[in-house]
C-alpha positions, -999 to +999 in steps of 0.1 A: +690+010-098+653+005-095+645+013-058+622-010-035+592+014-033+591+013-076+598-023-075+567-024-045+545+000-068+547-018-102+539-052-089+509-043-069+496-023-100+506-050-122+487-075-100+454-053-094+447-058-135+462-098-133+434-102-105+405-099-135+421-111-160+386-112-178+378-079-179+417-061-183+425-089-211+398-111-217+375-085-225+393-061-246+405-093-268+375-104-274+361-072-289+392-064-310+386-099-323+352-090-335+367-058-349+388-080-369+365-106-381+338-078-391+360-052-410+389-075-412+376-110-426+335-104-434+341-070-451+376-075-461+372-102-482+350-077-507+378-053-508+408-051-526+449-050-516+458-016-499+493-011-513+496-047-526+490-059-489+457-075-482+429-056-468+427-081-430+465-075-427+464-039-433+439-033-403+458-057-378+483-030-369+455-003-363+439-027-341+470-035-317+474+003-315+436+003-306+440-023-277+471-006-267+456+027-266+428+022-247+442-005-219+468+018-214+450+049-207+424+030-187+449+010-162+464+043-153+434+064-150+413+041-134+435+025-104+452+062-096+413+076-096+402+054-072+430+056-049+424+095-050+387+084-042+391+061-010+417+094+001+450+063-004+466+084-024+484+106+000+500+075+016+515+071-017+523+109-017+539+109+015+558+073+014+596+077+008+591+072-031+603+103-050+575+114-078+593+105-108+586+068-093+554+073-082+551+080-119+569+052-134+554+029-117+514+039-127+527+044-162+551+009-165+517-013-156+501+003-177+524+001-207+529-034-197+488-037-194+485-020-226+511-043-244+499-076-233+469-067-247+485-053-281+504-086-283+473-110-279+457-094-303+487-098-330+484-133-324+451-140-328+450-117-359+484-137-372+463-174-372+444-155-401+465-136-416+507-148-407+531-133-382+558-116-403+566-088-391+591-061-413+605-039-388+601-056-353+624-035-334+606-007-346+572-017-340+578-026-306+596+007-300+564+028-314+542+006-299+557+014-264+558+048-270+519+050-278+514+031-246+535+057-226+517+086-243+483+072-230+493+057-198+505+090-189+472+107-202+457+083-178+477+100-150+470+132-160+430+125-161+428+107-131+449+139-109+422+163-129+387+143-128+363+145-097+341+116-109+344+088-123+322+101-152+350+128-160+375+099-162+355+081-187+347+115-206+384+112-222+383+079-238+343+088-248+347+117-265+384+119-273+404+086-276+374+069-290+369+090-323+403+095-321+415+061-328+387+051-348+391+082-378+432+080-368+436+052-401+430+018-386+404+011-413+417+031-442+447+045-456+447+082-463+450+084-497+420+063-501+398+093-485+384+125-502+408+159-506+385+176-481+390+153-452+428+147-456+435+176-434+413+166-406+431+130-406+466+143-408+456+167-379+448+136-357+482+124-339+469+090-335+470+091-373+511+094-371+508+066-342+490+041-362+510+046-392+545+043-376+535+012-363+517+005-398+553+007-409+571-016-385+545-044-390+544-041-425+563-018-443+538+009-459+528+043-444+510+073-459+529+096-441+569+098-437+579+072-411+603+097-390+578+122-389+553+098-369+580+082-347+593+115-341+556+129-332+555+101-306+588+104-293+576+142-284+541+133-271+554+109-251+582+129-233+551+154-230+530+126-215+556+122-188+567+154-184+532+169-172+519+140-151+549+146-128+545+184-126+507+176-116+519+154-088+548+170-079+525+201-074+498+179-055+469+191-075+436+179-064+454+151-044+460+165-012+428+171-001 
């Protein structure tokens, strides 16, 4: 049973990003949009099928991990960082909440942040390119899973960062290239020998291709492998945020 202080958490989280709805949703659509109409329906048009599926479709699941990705991380990281900044965060610490739900409730606005987002931008990629989807169940399932391991990578930042320039280092220099050479504009097999290592050493890779799968069928790497790789970042995603605020790290003063 979900306690009153979890219930209390998640909907105050969940109503801090509804508040700006232009900048959590609005924004974040509007430039996967772009992303889609420039690679997706300017350039893709010059391209051929990858893997008899046309070149706009092909990118439309890399770009719902991509809006996932980064809303996720950023809801968490954000709203936890500034309560550790005003000092709020040790009311949370010492309210009658154990830490796992302290946890769960950062992490399940976030997802749900994260998914909305992911969502909107299936259905304004489906008006060009359809809404089939092969594997629903599994799509959604990976798609969760991605926003867990990020949303708790937000935790984990916002615990360890002393500025907000160290929060925004993450996404910069990590999540950023990250997603972008992790296969949302290419398969694998399209690249050179020499950097097929470097990709398949990227576990956003395994992340955009499971979901690659769900949505449409085709991967370039075994589909259990990837959902397994997220399963296992994701436990890890949880399983060190709580040890960080269990252990009060840069939180109690």
């Amino acid at each position: 049973m979900i306690s009153l202080g979890l219930r209390t958490l998640f909907v105050k989280e969940v109503r801090r990003f509804l508040r700006v709805p232009g900048q959590t949703l609005a924004s974040p659509l509007v430039t996967t949009t772009l992303y889609f109409l420039v690679f997706g329906w300017s350039i893709g048009l010059q391209l051929r099928a990858v893997d008899g599926v046309p070149y706009a479709r092909f990118i439309v699941p890399g770009l719902v991990v991509m809006g996932v990705v980064q809303n996720a991380y950023l809801n968490s990281a954000s709203s936890l960082f500034v309560m550790k900044l005003q000092g709020t965060v040790v009311d949370l610490l010492i309210a009658p909440l154990a830490y796992w739900e302290i946890l769960a409730g950062f992490v399940g606005a976030a997802v749900l942040r994260g998914l909305l987002v992911g969502g909107i931008t299936w259905l304004v990629a489906g008006l060009f390119t359809g809404f089939t989807v092969v594997h629903p169940l599994l799509a959604l399932a990976m798609l969760v899973m991605v926003a867990v391991v990020f949303a708790g990578a937000g935790v984990a930042s916002a615990i360890w960062a002393q500025s907000f320039e160290q929060v925004n280092f993450i996404p910069t220099f990590f999540i950023l290239p990250l997603t972008f050479l992790g296969g949302v504009f290419y398969s694998a097999r399209a690249l050179p020998p020499a950097l097929v290592p470097f990709t398949r050493a990227n576990p956003v890779f395994y992340m955009v291709d499971a979901v690659r799968f769900g949505m449409l069928g085709i991967s370039d790497a075994p589909p259990a492998a990837g959902a397994g790789l997220v399963v296992v970042l994701a436990l890890g995603a949880l399983i060190g945020p709580y040890l960080l605020l269990r252990s009060g790290w840069r939180l109690r003063g």
